[in-house]
C-alpha positions in Angstrom: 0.0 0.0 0.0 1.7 3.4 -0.9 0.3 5.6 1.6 1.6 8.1 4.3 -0.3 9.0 7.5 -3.5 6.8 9.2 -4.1 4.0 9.8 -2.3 0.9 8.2 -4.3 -0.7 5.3 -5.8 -4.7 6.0 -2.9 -7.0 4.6 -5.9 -9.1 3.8 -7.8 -6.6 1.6 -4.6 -6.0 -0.4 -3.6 -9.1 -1.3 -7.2 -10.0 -2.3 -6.7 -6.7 -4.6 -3.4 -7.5 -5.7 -4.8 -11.5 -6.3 -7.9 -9.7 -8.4 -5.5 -8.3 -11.1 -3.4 -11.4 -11.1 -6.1 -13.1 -12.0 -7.5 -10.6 -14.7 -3.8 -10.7 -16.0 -3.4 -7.2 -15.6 0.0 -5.4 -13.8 0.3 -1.8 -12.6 2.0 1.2 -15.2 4.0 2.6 -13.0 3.9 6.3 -13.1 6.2 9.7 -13.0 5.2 12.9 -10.8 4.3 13.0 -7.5 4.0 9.4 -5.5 0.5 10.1 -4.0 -2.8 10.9 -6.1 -5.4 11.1 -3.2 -4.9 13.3 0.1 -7.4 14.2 3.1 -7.1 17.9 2.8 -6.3 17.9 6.8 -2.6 18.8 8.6 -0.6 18.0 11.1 -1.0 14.4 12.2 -4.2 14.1 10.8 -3.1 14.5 7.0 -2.9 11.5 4.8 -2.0 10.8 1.3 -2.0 7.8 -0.6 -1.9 6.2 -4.2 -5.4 5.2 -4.8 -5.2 6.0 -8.6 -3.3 3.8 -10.8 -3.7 2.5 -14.1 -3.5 -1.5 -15.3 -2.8 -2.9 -18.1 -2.6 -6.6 -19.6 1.0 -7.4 -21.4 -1.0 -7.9 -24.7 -2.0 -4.0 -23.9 1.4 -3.2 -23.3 3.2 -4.9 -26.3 0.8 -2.9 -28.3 1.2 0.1 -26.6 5.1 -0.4 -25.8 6.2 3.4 -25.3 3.2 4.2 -23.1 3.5 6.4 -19.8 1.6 7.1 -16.8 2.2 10.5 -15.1 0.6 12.3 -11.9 -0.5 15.8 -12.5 -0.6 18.7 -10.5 -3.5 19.2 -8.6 -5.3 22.3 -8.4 -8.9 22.4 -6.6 -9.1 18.4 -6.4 -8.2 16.5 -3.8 -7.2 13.9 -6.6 -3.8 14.3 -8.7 -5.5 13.8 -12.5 -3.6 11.1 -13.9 -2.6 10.5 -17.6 -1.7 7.8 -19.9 0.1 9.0 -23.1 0.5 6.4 -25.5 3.3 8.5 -27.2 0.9 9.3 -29.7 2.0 6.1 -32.1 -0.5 3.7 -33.8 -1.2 0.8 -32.7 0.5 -1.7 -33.3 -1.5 -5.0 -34.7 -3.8 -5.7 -37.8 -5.4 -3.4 -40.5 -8.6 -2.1 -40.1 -9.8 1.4 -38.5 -8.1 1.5 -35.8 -10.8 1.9 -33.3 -10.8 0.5 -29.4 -13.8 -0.7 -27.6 -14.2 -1.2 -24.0 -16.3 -4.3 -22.3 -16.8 -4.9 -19.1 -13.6 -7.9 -19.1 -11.0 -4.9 -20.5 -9.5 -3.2 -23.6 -9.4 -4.9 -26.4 -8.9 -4.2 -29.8 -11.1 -4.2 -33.2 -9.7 -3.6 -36.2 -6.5 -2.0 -35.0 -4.3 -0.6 -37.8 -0.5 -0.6 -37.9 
């Protein structure tokens, strides 16, 4: 669990987490910027911060989107970090076709992806 200030985070409830993307065969991106996304707005030994806000991704994702990056932003009037994934603005790479992504409720996948 990346997070500074509060209570400790169930072992339990983060392994069952961790076990849930295992299973779905996704992994973490890693990220650049600032290692918290979330915090509680409050100070002293009341403030916390953590890293609630990641994105996933299966290694079929990734080999098709091999120069992607994840970075946290600066926050302004959030008490979120916006988050974004850059793709490094290449096509895909895969098939012919129009090039198009669709979303369904088991992940990303791809439809007609061009090169």
């Amino acid at each position: 669990m990346e997070k500074h200030g509060g209570r400790i985070a169930s072992d339990r409830n983060m392994n069952e987490f961790q076990g849930s993307l295992t299973d779905a065969g996704l992994r973490d991106m890693g990220f650049r910027g600032y290692r918290y996304t979330w915090e509680n707005r409050r100070t002293g030994e009341r403030f916390i911060e953590e890293r609630i806000d990641s994105f996933v991704a299966s290694d079929s994702w990734s080999e098709v989107f091999p120069r992607t990056r994840v970075s946290h932003l600066e926050k302004e009037k959030s008490d979120h970090r916006p988050l974004i994934c850059d793709t490094k603005g290449r096509r895909m790479k895969s098939h012919a076709g129009d090039g198009r992504l669709n979303l369904n409720p088991t992940g990303l996948t791809m439809a007609n992806a061009r090169r």
